[in-house]
C-alpha positions as a printed NumPy array, in Angstrom:
array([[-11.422,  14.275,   3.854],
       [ -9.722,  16.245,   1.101],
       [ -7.81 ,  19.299,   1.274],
       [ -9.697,  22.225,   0.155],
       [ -8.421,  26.093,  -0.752],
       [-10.332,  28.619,   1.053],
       [ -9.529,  32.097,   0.211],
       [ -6.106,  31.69 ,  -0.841],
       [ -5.379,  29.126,   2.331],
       [ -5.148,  25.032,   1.172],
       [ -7.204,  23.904,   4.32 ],
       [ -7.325,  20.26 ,   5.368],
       [ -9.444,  19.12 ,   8.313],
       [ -7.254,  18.286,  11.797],
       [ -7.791,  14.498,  11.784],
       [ -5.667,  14.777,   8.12 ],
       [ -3.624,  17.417,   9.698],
       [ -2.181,  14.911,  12.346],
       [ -2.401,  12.164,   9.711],
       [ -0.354,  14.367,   7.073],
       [  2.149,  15.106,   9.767],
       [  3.154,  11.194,  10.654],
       [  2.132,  11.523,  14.508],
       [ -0.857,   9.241,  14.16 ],
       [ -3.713,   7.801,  11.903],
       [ -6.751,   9.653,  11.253],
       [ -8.555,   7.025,  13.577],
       [ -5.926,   7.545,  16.351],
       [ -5.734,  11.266,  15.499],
       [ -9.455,  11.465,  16.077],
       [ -9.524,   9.76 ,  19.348],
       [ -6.992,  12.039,  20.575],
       [ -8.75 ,  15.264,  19.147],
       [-12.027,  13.63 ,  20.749],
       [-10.035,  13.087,  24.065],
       [ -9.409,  16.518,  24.516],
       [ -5.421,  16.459,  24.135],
       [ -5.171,  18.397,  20.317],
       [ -5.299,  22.293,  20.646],
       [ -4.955,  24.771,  17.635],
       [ -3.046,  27.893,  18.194],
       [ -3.423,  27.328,  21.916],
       [ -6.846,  26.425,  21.889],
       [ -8.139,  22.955,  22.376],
       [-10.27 ,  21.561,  19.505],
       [-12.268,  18.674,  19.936],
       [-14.069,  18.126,  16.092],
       [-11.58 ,  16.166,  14.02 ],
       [-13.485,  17.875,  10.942],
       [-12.347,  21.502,  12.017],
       [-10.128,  22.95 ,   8.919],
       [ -6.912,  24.485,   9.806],
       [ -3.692,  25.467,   7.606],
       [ -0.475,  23.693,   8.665],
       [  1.195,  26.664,   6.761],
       [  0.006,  29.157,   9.549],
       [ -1.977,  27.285,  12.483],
       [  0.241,  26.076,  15.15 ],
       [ -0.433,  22.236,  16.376],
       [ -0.328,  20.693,  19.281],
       [ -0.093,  17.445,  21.065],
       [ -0.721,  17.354,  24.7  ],
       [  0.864,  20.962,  24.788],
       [  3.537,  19.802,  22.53 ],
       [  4.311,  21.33 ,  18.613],
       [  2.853,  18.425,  16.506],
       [  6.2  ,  19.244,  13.583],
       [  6.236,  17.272,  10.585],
       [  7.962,  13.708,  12.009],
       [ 11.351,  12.651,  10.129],
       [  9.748,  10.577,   6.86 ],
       [ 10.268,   7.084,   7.025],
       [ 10.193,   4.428,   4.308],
       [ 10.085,   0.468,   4.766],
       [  9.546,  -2.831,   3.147],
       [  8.512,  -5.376,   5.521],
       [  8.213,  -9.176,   3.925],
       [  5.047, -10.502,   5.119],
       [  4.598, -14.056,   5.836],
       [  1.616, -15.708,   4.811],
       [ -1.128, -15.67 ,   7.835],
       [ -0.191, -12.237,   9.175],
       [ -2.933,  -9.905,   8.284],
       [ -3.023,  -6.257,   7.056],
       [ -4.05 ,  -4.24 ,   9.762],
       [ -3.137,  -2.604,  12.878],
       [ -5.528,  -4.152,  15.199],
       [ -7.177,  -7.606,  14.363],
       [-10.613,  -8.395,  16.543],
       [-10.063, -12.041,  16.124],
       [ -6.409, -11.291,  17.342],
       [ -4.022, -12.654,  14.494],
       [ -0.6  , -11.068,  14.127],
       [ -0.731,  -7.797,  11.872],
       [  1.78 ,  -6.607,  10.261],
       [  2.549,  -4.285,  12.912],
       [  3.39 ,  -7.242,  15.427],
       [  6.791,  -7.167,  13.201],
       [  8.13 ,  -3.838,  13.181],
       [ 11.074,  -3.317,  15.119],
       [ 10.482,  -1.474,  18.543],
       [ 10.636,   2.758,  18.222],
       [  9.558,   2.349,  14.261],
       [  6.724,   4.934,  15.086],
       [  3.588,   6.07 ,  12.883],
       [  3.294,   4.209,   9.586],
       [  0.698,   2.934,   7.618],
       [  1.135,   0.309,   4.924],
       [  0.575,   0.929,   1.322],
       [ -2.159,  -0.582,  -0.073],
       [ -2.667,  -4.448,   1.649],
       [ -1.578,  -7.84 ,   0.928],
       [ -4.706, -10.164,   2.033],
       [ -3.426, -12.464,   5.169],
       [ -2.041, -15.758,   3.089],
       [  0.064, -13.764,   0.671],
       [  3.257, -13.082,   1.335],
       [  5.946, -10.741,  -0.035],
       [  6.91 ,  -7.241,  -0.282],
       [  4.793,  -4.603,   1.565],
       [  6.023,  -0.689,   1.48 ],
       [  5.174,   1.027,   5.053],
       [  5.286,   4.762,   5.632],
       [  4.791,   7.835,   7.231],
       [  4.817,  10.231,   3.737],
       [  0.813,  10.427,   3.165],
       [  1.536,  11.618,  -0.374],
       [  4.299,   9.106,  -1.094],
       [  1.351,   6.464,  -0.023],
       [ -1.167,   8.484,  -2.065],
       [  0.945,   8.776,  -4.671],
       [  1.959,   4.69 ,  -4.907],
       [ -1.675,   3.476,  -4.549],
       [ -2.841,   5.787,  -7.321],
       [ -3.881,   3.994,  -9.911],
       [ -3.261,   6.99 , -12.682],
       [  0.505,   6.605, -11.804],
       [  0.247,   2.494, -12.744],
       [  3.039,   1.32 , -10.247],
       [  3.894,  -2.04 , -11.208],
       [  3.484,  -4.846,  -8.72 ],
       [  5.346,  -8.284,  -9.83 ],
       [  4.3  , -11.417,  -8.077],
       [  4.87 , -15.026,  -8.318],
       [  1.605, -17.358,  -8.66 ],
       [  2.077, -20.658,  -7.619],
       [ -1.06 , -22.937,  -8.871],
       [ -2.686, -26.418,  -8.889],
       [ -1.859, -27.067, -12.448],
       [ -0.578, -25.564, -15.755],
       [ -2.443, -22.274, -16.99 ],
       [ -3.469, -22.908, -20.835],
       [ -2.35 , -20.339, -23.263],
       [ -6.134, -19.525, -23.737],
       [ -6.471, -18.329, -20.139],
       [ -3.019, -16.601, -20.467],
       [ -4.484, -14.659, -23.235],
       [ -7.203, -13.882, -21.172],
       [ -4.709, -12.733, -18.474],
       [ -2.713, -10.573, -21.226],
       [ -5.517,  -8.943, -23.271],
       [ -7.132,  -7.404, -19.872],
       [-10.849,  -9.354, -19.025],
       [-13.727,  -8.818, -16.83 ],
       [-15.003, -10.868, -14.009],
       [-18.515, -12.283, -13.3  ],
       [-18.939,  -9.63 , -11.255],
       [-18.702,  -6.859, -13.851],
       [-15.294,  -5.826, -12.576],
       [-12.701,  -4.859, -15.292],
       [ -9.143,  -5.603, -15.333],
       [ -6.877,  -3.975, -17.25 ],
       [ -4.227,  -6.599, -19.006],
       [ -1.157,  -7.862, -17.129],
       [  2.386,  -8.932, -18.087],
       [  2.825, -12.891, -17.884],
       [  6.235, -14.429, -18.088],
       [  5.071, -17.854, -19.237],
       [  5.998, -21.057, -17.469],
       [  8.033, -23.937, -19.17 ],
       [  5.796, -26.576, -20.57 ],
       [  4.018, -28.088, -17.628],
       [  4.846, -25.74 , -15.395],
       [  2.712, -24.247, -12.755],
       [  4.885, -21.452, -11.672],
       [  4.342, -18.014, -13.356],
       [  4.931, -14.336, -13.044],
       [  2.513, -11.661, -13.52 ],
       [  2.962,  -7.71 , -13.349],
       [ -0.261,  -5.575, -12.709],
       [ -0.32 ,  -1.683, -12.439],
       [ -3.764,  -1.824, -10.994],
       [ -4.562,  -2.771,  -7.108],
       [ -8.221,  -4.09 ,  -6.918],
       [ -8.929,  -6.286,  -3.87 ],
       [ -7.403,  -9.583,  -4.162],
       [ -6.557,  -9.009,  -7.723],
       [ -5.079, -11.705,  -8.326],
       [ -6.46 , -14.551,  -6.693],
       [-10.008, -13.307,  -8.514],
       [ -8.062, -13.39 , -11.996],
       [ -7.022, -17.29 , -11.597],
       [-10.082, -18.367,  -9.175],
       [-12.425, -16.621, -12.703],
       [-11.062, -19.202, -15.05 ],
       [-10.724, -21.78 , -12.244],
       [ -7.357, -22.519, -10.705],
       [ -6.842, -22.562,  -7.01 ],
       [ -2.993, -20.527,  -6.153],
       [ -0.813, -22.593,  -3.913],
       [  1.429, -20.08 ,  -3.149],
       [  1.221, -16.126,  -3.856],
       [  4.576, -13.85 ,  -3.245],
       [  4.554, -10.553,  -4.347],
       [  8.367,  -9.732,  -5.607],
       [  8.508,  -5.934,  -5.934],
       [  6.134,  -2.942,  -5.675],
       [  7.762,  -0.44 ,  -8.8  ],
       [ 11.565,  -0.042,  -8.037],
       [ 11.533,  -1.968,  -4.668],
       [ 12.539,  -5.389,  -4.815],
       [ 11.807,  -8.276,  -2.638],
       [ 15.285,  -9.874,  -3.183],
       [ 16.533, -12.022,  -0.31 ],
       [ 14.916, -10.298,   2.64 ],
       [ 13.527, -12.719,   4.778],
       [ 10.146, -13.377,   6.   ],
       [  8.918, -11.405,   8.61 ],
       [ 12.423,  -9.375,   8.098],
       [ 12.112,  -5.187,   7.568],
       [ 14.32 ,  -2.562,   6.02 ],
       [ 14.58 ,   1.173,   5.317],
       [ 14.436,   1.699,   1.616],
       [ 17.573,   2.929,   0.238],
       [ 18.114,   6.307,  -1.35 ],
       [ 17.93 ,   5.62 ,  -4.957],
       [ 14.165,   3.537,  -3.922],
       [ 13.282,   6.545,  -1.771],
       [ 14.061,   8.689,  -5.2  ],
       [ 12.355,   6.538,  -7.858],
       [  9.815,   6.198,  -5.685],
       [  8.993,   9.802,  -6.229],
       [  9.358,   9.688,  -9.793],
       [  6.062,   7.474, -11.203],
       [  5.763,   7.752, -14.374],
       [  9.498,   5.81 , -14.861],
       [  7.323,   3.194, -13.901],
       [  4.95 ,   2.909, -16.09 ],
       [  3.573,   1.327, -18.779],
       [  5.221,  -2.438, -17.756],
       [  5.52 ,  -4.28 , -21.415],
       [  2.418,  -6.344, -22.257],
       [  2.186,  -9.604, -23.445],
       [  3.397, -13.172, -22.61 ],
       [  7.368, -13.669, -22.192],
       [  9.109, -17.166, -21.654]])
């Protein structure tokens, strides 16, 4: 639910409210509202949809102030067969398995389906993860596609002009650094974040992907981190981060 101003107050609903202040997610936050344990200026409110102002309304968690928790940024390299999620029913490892005891409420931005691997931003900042999986503000995602046999230039023009999939879906175009004669390794940058982008872009024109590794979300760089490894962003990330439009608009066209 979206935050709404009501006479002169910007109102958000209390599932959001928890969700905005990094104590839970708005499933967990509505279990807990649900269960009783979430009162608003010292009364408890059980509808997750009742609209408050954090401004003025006081929050609480079982009878404690529910303050804004200390904003926390982290990439996490994700190994190929851990999935996206923070509970699996068929009980795979999720991402969360791999966060360091005491790492508290974060969500990932945006997913990485279960066999790719690479760099995967987790926080607690709702507009920092609004903000990066916005597709007006065209963060640029690198990867590394790995497939069963040499792209032709046709197809990489396809890749580079932008094209549309059987299904009606449009893609807008991506940067290709083009592989060496032969070569099956390539790198593509999208500023778009459509479900399994990437795989649907080489399965449309027929090649199966070996190996998929995504190598940096805008400033944030995979580097040498290693799989299943997780670090706090540094400052200058945490600061370009908040800046967007530095980030845009990623060259087009094929480079070799």
């Amino acid at each position: 639910m979206i935050s709404q101003k009501r006479q002169g107050r910007e109102q958000v609903s209390l599932a959001r409210a928890l969700s905005k202040l990094g104590h839970a997610s708005r499933t967990q936050a509505t279990a807990l509202i649900r269960g009783g344990r979430v009162s608003v200026n010292g009364t408890v409110e059980r509808s997750p949809q009742a609209w408050l102002d954090l401004r003025h309304d006081r929050v609480a968690i079982d009878g404690r102030a529910a303050v804004a928790a200390e904003p926390v940024y982290l990439l996490l390299h994700k190994p190929a067969g851990v999935v996206t999620t923070r509970k699996d029913e068929r009980g795979r490892r999720t991402v969360f398995d791999l966060l360091p005891p005491g790492t508290g409420q974060v969500f990932p931005v945006g997913r990485l389906d279960k066999e790719t691997r690479g760099a995967l931003l987790l926080t607690n900042d709702v507009r920092c993860g609004q903000l990066l999986t916005d597709p007006g503000h065209r963060i640029p995602k690198r990867y590394q596609v790995t497939l069963d046999r040499p792209p032709a230039l046709v197809d990489i023009a396809l890749w580079i002009e932008g094209m549309k999939l059987r299904d009606g879906t449009l893609l807008q175009p991506a940067d290709v650094v083009v592989p060496p004669a032969g070569g099956c390794v390539l790198t593509l940058t999208i500023t778009e974040g459509k479900n399994r982008q990437i795989r649907r872009m080489m399965e449309e024109l027929g090649y199966r992907i070996r190996d998929l590794v995504r190598l940096s979300i805008g400033p944030v760089v995979l580097a040498d981190l290693p799989a299943g490894a997780v670090r706090p962003l540094t400052t200058n990330e945490r600061r370009a981060l908040q800046e967007p439009a530095t980030h845009a608009g990623a060259g087009r066209g094929a480079k070799r």
